[in-house]
C-alpha positions in Angstrom: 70.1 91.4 -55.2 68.5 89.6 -52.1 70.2 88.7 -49.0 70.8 84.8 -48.1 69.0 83.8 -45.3 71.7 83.1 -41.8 71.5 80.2 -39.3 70.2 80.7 -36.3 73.4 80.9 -34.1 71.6 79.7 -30.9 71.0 76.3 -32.0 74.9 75.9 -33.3 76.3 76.7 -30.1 73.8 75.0 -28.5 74.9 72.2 -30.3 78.5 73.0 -29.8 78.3 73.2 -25.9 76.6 69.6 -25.7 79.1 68.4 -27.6 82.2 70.2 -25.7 80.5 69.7 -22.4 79.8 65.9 -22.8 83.9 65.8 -23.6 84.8 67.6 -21.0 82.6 65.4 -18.7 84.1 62.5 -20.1 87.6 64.1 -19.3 86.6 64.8 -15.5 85.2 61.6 -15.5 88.8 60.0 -17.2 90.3 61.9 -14.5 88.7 61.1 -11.5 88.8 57.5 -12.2 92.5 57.8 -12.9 93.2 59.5 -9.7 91.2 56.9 -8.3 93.1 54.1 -9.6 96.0 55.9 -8.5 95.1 56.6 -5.1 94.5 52.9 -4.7 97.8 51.8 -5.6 99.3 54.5 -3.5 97.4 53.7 -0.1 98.9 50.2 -1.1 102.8 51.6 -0.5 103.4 52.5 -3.8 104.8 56.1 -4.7 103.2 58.3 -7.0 106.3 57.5 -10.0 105.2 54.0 -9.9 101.6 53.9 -9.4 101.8 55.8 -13.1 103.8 53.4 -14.7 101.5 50.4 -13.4 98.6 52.2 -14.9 100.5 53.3 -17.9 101.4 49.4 -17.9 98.5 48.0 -17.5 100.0 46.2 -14.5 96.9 47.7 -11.7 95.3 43.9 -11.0 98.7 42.1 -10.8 100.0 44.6 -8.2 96.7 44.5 -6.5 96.6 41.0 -6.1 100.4 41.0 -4.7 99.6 43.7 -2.4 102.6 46.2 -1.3 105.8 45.1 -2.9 108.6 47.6 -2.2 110.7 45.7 -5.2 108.0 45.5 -7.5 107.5 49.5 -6.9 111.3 50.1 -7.0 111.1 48.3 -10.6 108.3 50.2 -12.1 110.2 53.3 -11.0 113.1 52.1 -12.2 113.9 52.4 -16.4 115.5 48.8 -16.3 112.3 47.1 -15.8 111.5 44.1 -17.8 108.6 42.9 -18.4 109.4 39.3 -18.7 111.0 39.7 -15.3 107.5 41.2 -13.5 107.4 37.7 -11.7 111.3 37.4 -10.4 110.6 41.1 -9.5 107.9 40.4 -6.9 109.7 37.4 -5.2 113.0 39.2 -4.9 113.4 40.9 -0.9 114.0 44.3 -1.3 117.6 45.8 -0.4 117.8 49.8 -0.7 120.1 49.6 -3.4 120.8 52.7 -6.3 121.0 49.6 -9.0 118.5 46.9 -7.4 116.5 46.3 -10.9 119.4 46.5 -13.1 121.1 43.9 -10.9 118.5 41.7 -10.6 118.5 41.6 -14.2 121.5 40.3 -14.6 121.6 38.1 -11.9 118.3 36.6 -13.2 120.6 36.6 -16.9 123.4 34.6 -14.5 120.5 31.7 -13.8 120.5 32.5 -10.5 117.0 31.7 -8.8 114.6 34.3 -6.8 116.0 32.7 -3.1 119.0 32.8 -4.4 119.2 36.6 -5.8 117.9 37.7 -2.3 120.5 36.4 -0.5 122.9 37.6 -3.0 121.3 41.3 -2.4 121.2 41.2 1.6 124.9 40.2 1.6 126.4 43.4 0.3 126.4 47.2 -0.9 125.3 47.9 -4.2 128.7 48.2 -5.3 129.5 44.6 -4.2 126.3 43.2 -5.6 127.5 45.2 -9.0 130.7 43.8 -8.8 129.4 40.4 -8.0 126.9 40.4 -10.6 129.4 40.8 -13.4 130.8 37.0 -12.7 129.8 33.7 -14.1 127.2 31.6 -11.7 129.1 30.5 -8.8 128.6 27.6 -6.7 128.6 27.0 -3.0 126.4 30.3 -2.3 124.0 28.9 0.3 126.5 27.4 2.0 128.3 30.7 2.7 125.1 33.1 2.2 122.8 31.3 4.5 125.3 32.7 7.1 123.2 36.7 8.2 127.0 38.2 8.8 128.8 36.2 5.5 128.9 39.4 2.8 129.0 38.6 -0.7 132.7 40.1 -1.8 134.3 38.4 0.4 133.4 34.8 -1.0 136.8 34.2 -3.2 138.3 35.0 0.3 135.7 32.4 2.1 137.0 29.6 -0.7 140.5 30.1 -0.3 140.3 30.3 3.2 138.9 27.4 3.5 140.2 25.2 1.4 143.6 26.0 3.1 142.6 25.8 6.8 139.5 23.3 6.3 137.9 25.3 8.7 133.6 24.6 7.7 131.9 27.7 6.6 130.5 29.3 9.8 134.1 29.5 11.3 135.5 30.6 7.5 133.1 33.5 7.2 133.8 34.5 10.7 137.5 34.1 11.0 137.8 35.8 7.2 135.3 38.6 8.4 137.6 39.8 10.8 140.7 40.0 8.4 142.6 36.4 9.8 143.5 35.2 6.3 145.2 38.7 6.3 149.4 39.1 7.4 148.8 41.2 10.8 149.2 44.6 10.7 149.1 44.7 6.7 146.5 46.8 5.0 144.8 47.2 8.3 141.2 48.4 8.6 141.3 52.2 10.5 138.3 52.5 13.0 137.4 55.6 14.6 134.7 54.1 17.2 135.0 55.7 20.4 132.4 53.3 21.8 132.2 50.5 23.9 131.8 48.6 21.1 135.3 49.2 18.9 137.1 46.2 18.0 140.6 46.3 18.1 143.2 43.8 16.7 146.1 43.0 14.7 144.1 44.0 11.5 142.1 46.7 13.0 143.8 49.8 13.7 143.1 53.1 16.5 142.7 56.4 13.8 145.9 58.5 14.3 145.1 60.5 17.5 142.6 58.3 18.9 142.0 59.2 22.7 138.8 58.3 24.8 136.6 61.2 25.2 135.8 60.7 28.7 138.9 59.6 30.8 139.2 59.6 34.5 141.6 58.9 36.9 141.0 55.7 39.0 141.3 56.1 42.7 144.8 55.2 44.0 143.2 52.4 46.5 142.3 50.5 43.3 145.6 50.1 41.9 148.4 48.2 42.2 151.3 49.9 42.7 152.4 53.6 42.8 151.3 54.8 38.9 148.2 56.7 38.5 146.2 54.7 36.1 143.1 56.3 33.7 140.2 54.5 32.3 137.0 55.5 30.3 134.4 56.4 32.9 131.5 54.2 32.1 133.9 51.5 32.5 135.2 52.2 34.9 132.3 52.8 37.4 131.7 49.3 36.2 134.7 47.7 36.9 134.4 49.3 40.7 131.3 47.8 41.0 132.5 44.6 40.3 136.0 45.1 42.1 133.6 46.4 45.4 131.0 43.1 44.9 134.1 40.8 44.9 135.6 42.3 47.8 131.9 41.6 50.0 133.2 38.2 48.8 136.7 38.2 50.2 138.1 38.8 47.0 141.5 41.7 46.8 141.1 42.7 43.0 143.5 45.4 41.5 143.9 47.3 38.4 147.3 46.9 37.0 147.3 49.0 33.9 144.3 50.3 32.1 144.9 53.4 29.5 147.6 53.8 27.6 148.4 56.4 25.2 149.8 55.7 21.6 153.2 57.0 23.0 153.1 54.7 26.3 152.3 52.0 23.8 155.6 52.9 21.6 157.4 53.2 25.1 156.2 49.8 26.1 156.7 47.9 22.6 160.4 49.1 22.5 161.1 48.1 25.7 159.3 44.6 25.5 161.0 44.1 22.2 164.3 45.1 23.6 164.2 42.4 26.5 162.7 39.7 25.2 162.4 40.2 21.5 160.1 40.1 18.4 159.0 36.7 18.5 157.6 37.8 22.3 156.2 40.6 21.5 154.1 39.4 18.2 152.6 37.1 21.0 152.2 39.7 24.0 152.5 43.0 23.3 150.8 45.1 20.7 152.0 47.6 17.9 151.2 51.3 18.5 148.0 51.8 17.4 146.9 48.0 17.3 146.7 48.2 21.5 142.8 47.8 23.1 144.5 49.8 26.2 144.5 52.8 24.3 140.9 53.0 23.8 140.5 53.1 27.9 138.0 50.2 27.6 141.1 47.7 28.6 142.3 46.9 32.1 145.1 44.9 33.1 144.1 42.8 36.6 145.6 41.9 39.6 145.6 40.3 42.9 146.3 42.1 46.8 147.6 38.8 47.7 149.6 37.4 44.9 152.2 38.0 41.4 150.3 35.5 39.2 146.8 36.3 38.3 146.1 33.2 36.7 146.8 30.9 40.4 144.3 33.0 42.7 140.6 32.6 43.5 140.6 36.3 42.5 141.2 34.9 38.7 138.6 32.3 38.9 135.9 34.6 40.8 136.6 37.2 37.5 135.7 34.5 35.0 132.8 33.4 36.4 131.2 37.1 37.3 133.0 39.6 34.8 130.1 38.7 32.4 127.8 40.4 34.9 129.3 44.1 34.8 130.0 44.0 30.9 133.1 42.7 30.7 134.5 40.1 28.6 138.2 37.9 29.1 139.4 39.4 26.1 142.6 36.8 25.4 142.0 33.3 26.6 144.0 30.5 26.1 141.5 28.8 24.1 140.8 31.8 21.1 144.9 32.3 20.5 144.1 31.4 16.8 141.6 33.9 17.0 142.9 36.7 18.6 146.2 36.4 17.5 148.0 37.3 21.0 149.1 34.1 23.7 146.8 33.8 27.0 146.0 36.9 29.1 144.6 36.2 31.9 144.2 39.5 33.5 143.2 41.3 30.6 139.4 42.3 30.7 137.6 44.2 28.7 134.4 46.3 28.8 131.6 46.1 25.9 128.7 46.0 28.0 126.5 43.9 29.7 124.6 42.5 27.2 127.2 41.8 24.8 129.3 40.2 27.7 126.8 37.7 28.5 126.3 36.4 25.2 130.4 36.0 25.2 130.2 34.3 28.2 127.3 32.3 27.5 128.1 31.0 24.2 131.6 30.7 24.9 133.3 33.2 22.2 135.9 35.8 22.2 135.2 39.1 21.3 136.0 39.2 17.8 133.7 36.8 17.1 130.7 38.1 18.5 132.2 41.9 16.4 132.1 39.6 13.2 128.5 37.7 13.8 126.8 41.1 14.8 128.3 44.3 14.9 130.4 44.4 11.8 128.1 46.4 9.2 130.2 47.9 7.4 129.7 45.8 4.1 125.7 45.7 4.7 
């Protein structure tokens, strides 16, 4: 019995190796050009996550000819991306939010527009946008939302508000921002600022055990009267400088009162309250832990040469130059809606010089300027 004749082996693998060896360069090749693609969309801003779903999407020349779009990448990287919505996405401003897309979604579902879903996102948390979001259209939004400091879960607040007072919407965002369509001294907001900065009112309440870090004990000269007297240091040395400048001018200013403890406060309400009673003291004097004095940045005036404040050059010389060593008139006569607390006209108060001459210069109260541009805590 013969034996069959056998192929010649080097010719099958040969053929076998051109075959696996032109796949494989087609795979390098695949790859590199993927990677290349990639690293395109990457040195554009996007992250790896959604340079692979604009590839995987078939998205590469849209987002190419958009250019860096931190919404657009948040959407590909996000699972609630819509196709339909690619356009909305890319005209939307970005807000660092844990449900942007999913938002926008519905907000774009709520016939809002593009301009009008990015001021609803830069006017609140995510949590308020989701909360907002889950409501019917609502009118009147760029006439609140146009507003940098108006934040979006407040607006049933900004309605009611003013509709009541007929205040117009600047002074309604403002005055609603800092609580005033609030009962004083109900559901207060608790701060725990220590610095110059801390806004304290009849809504906005000192942290149990609140004491200035840095007290020091003003020299005696400086005072009126007999009582040592504390303040915080920085404002102090600020309020000397000012005290020493007027005196060059032939001005005799005093500190009256400056730092007072949550117990002084208690000392001071009772006995206020037991002379003159509680309609004087909801206008004057304020409730334990409601009282600027206890954050040391407070100080009570005086003249040398006389008992009223308000009659002496020393009062008027204040107004004009307090401004220029970072204080502000913290309860004029003019702000008592504001405020909530009748005139003071030797109570000053130190937030620094830049934020004093702004007050000054624009003619606000303190609590106004906190409301237009410190008060981040809903943004």
């Amino acid at each position: 019995m013969g034996l069959k004749k056998k192929l010649k082996p080097k010719k099958t693998l040969r053929i076998i190796g051109y075959v696996l060896g032109t796949i494989l360069i087609i795979i390098i090749g695949f790859i590199i050009f993927y990677f290349y693609e990639r690293y395109q969309l990457t040195e554009l801003g996007y992250t790896v996550k959604a340079s692979d779903e604009i590839l995987k999407k078939f998205k590469k020349s849209y987002v190419m000819e958009i250019g860096e779009n931190k919404t657009l990448n948040a959407a590909f990287e996000s699972s609630d991306y819509k196709e339909k919505y690619l356009d909305n996405y890319s005209k939307i401003k970005y807000q660092p939010h844990k449900h942007l897309i999913k938002n926008i979604n519905t907000l774009i579902k709520r016939k809002y527009n593009n301009n009008e879903i990015s001021m609803i996102l830069s006017h609140g948390t995510d949590e308020d946008v989701t909360e907002f979001a889950k409501r019917k259209q609502v009118a009147y939004l760029e006439e609140f939302f146009t507003f940098d400091y108006a934040k979006i879960k407040n607006y049933d607040r900004y309605l009611a508000y003013m509709n009541e007072t007929g205040e117009d919407e600047e002074n309604t965002i403002i005055q609603v921002n800092i609580d005033l369509d609030k009962e004083p001294y109900k559901d207060p907001v608790i701060t725990d600022d220590y610095s110059c900065k801390v806004l304290v009112t009849k809504h906005r309440k000192l942290k149990d055990g609140y004491k200035p870090k840095d007290l020091i004990t003003i020299p005696q000269e400086y005072v009126k009267g007999e009582e040592k007297v504390k303040g915080e240091r920085v404002a102090w040395q600020n309020l000397k400088r000012m005290i020493d400048d007027a005196k060059k001018e032939g001005m005799e200013i005093l500190v009256n009162s400056a730092y007072r403890s949550y117990e002084d406060q208690v000392e001071i309400y009772n006995e206020y309250k037991g002379l003159y009673g509680d309609e004087y003291v909801a206008k004057y004097v304020s409730t334990p832990g409601f009282s600027e004095h206890q954050t040391g940045y407070g100080f009570d005036l005086a003249s040398a040469k006389a008992n009223v404040f308000s009659t002496t050059k020393e009062y008027e010389w204040t107004i004009q130059n307090s401004s220029k060593y970072g204080f502000v008139h913290r309860y004029p006569t003019s702000s008592e809606e504001i405020t909530g607390f009748s005139n003071e006209s030797w109570h000053f108060r130190y937030v620094g010089k830049k934020i004093a001459t702004y007050v000054y210069e624009n003619k606000l109260v303190y609590d106004e300027y906190f409301a237009m541009f410190l008060d981040k805590e809903s943004n």
